[in-house]
Each structure stands twice: as C-alpha cells, then as structure tokens.
C-alpha positions as CSV (number, residue, x, y, z in Angstrom):
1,X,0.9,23.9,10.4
2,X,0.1,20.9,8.1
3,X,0.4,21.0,4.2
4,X,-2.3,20.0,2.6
5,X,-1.9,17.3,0.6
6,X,-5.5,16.7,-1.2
7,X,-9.1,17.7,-1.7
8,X,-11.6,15.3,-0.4
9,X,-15.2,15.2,-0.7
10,X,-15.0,15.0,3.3
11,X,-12.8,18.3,2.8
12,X,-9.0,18.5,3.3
13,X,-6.6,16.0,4.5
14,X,-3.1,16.7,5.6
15,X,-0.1,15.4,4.5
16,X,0.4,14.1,7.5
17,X,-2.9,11.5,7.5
18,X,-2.1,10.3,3.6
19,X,1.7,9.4,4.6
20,X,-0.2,7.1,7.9
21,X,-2.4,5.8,5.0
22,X,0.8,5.1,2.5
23,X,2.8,3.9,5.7
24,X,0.1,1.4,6.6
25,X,-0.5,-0.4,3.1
26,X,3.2,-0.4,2.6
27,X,3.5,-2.5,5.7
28,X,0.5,-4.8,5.0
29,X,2.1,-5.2,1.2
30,X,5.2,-6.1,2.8
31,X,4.0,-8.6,5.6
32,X,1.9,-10.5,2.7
33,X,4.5,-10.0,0.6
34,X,7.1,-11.8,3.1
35,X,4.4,-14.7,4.2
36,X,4.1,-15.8,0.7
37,X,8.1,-16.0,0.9
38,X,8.1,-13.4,-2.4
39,X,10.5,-11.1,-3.1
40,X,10.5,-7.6,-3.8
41,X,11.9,-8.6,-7.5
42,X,9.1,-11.7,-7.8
43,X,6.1,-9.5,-6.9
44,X,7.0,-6.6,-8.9
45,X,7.4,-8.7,-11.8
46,X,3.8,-10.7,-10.8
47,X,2.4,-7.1,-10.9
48,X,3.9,-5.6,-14.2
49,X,6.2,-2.8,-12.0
50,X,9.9,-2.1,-11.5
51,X,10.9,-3.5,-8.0
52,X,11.9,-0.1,-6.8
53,X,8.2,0.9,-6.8
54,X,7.6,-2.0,-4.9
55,X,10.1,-0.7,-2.3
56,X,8.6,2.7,-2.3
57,X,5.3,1.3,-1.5
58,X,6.5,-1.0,1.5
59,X,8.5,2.2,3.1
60,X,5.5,4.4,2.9
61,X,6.9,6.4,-0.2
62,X,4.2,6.0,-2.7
63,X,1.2,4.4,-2.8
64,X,0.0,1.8,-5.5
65,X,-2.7,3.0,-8.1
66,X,-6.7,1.6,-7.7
67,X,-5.8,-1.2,-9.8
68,X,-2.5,-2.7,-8.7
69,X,-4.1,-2.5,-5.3
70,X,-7.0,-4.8,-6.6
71,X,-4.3,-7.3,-8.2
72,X,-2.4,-7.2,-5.3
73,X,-5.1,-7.7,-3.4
74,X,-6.6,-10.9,-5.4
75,X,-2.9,-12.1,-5.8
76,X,-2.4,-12.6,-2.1
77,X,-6.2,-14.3,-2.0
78,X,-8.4,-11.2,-0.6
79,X,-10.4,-11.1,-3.4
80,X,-11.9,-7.5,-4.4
81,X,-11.3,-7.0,-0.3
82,X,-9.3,-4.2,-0.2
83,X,-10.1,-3.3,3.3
84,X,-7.1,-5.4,4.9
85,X,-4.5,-3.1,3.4
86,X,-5.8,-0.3,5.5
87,X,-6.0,-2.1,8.4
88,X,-3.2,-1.6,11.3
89,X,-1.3,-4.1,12.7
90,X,-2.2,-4.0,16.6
91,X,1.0,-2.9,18.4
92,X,1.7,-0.2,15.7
C-alpha cells in the first residue's frame, strides 16, 4: 500500500509519484547544472542555499521551494519556463 504523501486538489498523490517528481527535477538541476560547468558549491552560492541542499535536490531528496525553482530556472536562461524541470530525459 502507498503512503500518502499530500492532498491535491486532483485528490491524493502517493509518495511514490512526488519522489518520481523530486527525482526528475533533481536530475534536470543537475544536467543544467553540469552544462554550465557549475559546481554544486557555485550554484548554491548563486541561489542563496547551503550546497548540501543543492545535493539533496539533485539525488531526489528534497525538492526546491516555488521561488528558487523560478531563479533557477531564469539562471540557466528558461525564463519563467518552469516546465523543463519536469520533463524526462528520454531513456529514463
């Protein structure tokens, strides 16, 4: 049985589905991250946060609030497009 990790207004989602979602954008963070030659340390200073969030986010552990995701977003040239940190990579 899954544990329920939140309310929705779509109703519940499993624990399960949110640690995919966290999984995914830590991966995207990471490969944009790693393609602007950054590391952990640089964009964690860039962003205001201790470099060990930053490694929780890339492995899936946490997930970055609404507004770090916007400045990470704009700081890697996506704008207020926050779409391509949800998207999987093809192959995963």
């Amino acid at each position: 049985m899954h544990q329920l990790a939140s309310l929705t207004p779509n109703g519940l989602r499993c624990a399960a589905a949110e640690q995919r979602r966290r999984e995914t954008i830590g991966r995207n963070i990471a490969r944009a991250r790693e393609g602007a030659g950054l590391s952990q340390l640089q964009l964690a200073e860039q962003l205001g946060v201790d470099r060990g969030v930053v490694s929780k986010w890339e492995r899936g552990r946490r997930e970055p609030r609404a507004d770090v995701l916007e400045a990470i977003s704009a700081l890697f040239e996506h704008g207020d497009d926050l779409g391509w940190l949800y998207q999987k990579v093809q192959g995963e």
